[in-house]
C-alpha positions as CSV (number, residue, x, y, z in Angstrom):
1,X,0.0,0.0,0.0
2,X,0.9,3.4,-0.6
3,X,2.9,5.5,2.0
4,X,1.6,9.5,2.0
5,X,3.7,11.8,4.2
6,X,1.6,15.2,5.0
7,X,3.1,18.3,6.9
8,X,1.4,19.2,9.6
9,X,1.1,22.9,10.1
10,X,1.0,23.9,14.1
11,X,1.9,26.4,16.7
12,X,3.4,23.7,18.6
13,X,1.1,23.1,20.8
14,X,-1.9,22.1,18.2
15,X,-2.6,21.4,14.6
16,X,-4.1,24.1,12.6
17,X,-7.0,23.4,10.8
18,X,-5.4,23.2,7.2
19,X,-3.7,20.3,8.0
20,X,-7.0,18.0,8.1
21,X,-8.3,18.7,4.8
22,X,-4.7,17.6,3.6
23,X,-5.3,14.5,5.5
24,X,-8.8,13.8,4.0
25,X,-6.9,13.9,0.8
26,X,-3.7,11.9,1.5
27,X,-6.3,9.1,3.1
28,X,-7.3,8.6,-1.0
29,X,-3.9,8.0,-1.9
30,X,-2.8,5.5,0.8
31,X,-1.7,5.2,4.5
32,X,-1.6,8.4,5.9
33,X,2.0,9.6,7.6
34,X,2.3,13.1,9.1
35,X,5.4,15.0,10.0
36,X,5.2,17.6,13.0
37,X,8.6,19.5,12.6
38,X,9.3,21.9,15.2
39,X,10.9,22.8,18.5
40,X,9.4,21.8,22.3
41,X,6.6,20.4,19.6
42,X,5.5,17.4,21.7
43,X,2.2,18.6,22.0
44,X,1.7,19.5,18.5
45,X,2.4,15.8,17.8
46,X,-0.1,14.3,19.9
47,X,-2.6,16.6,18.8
48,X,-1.9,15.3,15.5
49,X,-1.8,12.0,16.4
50,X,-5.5,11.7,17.5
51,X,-6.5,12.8,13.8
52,X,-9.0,10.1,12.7
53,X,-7.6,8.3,10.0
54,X,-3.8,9.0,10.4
55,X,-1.6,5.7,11.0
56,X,2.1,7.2,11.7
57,X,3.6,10.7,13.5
58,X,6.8,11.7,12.7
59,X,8.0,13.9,15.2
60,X,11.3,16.2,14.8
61,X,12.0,18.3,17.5
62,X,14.9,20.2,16.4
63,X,15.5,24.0,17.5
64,X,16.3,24.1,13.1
65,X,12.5,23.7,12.7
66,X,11.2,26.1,15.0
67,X,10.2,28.7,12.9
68,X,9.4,26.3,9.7
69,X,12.3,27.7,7.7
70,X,11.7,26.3,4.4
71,X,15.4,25.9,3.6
72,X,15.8,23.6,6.9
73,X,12.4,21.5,6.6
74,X,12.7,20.7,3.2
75,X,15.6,18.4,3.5
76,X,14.1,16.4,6.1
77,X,11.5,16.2,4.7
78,X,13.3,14.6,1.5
79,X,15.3,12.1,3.6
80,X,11.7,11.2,5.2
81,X,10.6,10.5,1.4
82,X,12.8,7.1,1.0
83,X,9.7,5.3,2.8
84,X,6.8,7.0,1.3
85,X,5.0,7.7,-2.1
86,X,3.8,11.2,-2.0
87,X,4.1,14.2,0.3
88,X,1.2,16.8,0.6
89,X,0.9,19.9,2.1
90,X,-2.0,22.6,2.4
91,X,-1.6,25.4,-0.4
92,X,-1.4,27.4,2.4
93,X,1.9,30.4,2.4
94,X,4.1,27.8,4.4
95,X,3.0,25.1,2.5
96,X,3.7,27.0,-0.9
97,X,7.5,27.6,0.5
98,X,8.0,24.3,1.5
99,X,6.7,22.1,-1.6
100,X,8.7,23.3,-4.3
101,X,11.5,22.9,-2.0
102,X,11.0,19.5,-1.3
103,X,10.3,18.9,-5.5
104,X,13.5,20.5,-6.5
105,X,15.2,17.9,-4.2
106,X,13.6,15.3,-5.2
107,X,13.6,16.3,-9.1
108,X,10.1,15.8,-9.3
109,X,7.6,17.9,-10.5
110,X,5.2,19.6,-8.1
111,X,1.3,19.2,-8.9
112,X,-0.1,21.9,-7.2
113,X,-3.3,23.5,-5.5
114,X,-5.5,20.2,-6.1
115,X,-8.7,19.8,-6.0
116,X,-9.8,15.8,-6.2
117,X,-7.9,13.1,-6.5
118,X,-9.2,11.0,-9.6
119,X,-6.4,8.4,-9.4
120,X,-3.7,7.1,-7.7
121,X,-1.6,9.9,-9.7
122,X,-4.3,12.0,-11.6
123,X,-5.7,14.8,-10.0
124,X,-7.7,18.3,-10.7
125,X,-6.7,21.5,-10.6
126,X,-7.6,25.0,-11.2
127,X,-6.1,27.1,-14.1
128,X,-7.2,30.8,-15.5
129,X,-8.3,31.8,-12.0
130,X,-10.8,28.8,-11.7
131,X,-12.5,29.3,-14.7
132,X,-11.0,25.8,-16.3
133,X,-10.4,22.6,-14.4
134,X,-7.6,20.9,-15.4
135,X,-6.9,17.1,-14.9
136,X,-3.0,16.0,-14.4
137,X,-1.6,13.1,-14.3
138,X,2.0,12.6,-12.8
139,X,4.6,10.3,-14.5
140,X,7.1,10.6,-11.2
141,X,7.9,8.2,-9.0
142,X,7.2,10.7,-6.1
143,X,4.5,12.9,-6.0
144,X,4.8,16.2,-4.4
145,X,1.4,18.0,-3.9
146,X,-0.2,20.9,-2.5
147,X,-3.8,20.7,-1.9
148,X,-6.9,23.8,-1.9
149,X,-8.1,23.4,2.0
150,X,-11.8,24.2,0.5
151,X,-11.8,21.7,-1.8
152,X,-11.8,18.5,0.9
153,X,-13.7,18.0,3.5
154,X,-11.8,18.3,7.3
155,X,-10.6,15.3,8.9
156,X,-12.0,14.7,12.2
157,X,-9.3,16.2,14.2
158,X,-9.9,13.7,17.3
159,X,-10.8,10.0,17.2
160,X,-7.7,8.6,16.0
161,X,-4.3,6.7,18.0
162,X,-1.5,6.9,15.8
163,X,2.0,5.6,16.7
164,X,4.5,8.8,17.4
165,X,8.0,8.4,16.3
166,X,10.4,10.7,16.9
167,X,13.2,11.2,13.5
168,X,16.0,13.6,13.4
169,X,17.4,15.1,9.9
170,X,20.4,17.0,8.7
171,X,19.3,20.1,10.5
172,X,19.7,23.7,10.2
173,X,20.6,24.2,6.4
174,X,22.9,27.7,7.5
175,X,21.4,30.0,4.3
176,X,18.9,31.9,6.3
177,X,17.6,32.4,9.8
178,X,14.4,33.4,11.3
179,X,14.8,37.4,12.2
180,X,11.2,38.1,13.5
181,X,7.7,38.3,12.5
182,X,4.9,40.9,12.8
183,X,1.7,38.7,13.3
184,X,-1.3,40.7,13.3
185,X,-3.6,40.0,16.1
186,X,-8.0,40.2,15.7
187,X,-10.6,39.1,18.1
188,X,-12.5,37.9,14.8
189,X,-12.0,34.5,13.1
190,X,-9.2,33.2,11.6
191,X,-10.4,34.1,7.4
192,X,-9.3,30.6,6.2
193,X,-11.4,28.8,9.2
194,X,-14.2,31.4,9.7
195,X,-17.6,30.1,9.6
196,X,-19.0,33.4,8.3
197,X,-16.9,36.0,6.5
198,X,-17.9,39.9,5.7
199,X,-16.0,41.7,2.7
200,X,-15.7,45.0,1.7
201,X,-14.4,46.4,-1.6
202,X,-13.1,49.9,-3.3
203,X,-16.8,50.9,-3.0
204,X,-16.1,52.1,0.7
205,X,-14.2,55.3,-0.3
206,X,-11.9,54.7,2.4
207,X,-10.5,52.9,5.7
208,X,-11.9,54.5,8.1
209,X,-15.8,54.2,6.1
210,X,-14.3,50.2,5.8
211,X,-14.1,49.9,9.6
212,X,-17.3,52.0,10.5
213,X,-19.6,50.1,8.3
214,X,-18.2,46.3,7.7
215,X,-16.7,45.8,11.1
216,X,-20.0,46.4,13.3
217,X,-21.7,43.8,10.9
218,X,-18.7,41.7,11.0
219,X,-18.9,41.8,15.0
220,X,-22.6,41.3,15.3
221,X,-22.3,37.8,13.1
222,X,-19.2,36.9,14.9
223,X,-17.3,37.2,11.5
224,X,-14.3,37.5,9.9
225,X,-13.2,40.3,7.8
226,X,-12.2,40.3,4.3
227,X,-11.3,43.0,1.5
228,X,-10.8,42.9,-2.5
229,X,-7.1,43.8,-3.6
230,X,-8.5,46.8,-4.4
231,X,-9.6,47.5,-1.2
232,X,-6.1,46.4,-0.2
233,X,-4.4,48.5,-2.5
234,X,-6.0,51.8,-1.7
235,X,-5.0,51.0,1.8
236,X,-8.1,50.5,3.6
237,X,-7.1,47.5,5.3
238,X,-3.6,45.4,5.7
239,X,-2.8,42.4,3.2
240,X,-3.9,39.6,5.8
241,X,-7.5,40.5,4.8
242,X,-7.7,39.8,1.4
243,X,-9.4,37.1,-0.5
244,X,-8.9,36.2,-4.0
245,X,-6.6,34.8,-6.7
246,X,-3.3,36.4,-5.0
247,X,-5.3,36.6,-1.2
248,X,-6.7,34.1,0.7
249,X,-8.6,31.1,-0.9
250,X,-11.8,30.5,1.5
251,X,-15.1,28.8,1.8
252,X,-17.0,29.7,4.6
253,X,-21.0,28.9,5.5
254,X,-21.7,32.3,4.6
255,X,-19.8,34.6,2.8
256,X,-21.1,38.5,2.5
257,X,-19.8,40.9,0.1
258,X,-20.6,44.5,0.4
259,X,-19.4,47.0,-2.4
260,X,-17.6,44.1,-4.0
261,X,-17.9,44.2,-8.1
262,X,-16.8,40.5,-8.1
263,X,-14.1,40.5,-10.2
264,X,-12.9,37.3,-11.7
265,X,-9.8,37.2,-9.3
266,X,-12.1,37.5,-6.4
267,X,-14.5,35.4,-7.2
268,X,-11.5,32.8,-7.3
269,X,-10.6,33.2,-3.9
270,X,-14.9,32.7,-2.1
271,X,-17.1,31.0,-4.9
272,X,-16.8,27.9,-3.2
273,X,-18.5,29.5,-0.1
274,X,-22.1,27.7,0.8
275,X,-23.9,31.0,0.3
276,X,-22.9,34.3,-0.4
277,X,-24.8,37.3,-0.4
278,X,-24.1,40.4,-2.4
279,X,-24.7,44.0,-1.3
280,X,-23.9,46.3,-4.8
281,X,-25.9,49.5,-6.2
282,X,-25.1,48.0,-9.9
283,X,-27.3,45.2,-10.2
284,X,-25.2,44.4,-13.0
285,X,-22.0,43.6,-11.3
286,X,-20.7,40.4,-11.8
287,X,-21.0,39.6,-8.0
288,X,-24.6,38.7,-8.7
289,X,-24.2,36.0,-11.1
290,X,-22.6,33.7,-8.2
291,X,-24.3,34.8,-5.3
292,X,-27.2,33.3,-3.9
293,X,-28.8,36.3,-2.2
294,X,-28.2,39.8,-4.4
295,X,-29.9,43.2,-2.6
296,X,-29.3,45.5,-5.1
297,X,-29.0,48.8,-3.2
298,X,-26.6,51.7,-1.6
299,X,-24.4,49.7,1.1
300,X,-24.0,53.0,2.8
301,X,-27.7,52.6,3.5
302,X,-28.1,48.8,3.4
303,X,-25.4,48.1,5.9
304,X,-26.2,50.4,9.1
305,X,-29.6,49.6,8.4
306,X,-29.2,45.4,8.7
307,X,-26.5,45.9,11.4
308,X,-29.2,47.5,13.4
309,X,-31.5,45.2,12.9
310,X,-29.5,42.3,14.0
């Protein structure tokens, strides 16, 4: 049977929730393997190893991989690839830094941002921003994948006993070190694991319009907040909160989007959300053509006025 080896993204303490779409994936490809990589990670690794469905936890506790620098994880995860078939990890930005990595080692090429596995190496995957699905199939003797977290359904994160081993690799690679990080900090949901998520685009003239009429809304639905790039880009709100082809991919229960024209690189990033309602003036924005509720009015009105009643 097929070996699959996942990384397991974490905070060393537990498993974030990437990770167990990944795993419903790997689970259609064969045993499923996960690597917790990381320093003082203990608890990280038996979080992940009461994932239902997972038979194996690598565990490598190395001050290298505290800070999941690509250049260090990559290698171990290559010598970990001897005694498996495929590697996966979420097409999330570590994930991204890490797969190509561990391709380029392996000489393989990378089939990424899946969306169904159709064989044991064929898969689907989106091209021109969603519009076209394309089915691959790999000729390598490895695979090395990255897979869309809103395109599988999320392992059941308790449930399971796998057997924890610890492995070592070759370490800290020397060609970069972790400096810092600037993590921006919200008492609102996570975007990629918020149930309900409220957008705003350019429409909202400016930030401090954004905040005074999506985050009320947001805060009374217990929501996350998104933006279009164009929001982004006139500086309304910081990077972290946009969705779309070069944001955050999402698909959450219910997805609102307020002054948003629904351009095709947005529409990439939420059309996969269960329903999405659309609050534009122009009923003939392209917004309306994938939403399931459209209220065609002036969100300057629209907004206060279903905040308040909420």
């Amino acid at each position: 049977m097929a070996k699959t080896l996942v990384w397991v993204e974490h905070d060393n303490a537990s498993v974030k929730d990437a990770t167990l779409a990944v795993v419903t994936a790997a689970a259609q490809l064969g045993e499923v393997h996960l690597l917790v990589a990381g320093h003082n990670c203990a608890a990280a690794g038996a979080a992940a190893a009461q994932i239902a469905g997972v038979a194996k936890v690598h565990v490598a506790d190395d001050a290298a991989y505290a800070n999941a620098l690509a250049e260090n994880v990559a290698p171990l995860i290559a010598s970990l690839m001897a005694g498996h078939d495929a590697f996966l990890a979420p097409a999330t930005t570590t994930g991204k830094n890490v797969a190509p990595r561990v391709a380029a080692l392996l000489d393989v090429m990378q089939v990424s941002d899946i969306l169904s596995v159709e064989g044991p190496k064929t898969f689907t995957r989106p091209i021109y921003a969603g519009n076209a699905i394309a089915t691959v199939e790999s000729s390598d003797a490895k695979l090395v994948i990255t897979v869309r977290g809103t395109a599988f359904a999320k392992a059941a994160a308790t449930g399971g006993s796998a057997a924890v081993e610890a492995v070592s690799g070759p370490g800290a690679a020397g060609t970069s070190s972790f400096v810092g990080s600037e993590v921006a900090k919200s008492e609102r949901p996570e975007l990629t694991s918020a149930k309900i998520i409220v957008s705003g685009g350019r429409a909202l003239k400016d930030a401090e319009t954004f905040q005074a009429t999506i985050f009320p809304l947001a805060d009374k639905l217990g929501a996350g907040v998104g933006a279009s790039r164009a929001a982004v880009d006139a500086g309304y709100v910081p990077n972290d909160y946009q969705v779309g082809q070069t944001g955050k991919i999402v698909a959450p229960e219910v997805y609102v989007a307020v002054g948003i024209s629904g351009a095709i690189q947005h529409l990439a990033g939420m059309k996969d959300s269960k329903t999405i309602i659309a609050i534009n003036k122009d009923e003939d924005a392209p917004i309306f053509q994938v939403s399931d509720i459209g209220l065609v009015a002036d969100l300057f009105n629209a907004v206060p006025e279903l905040t308040g009643k909420l």
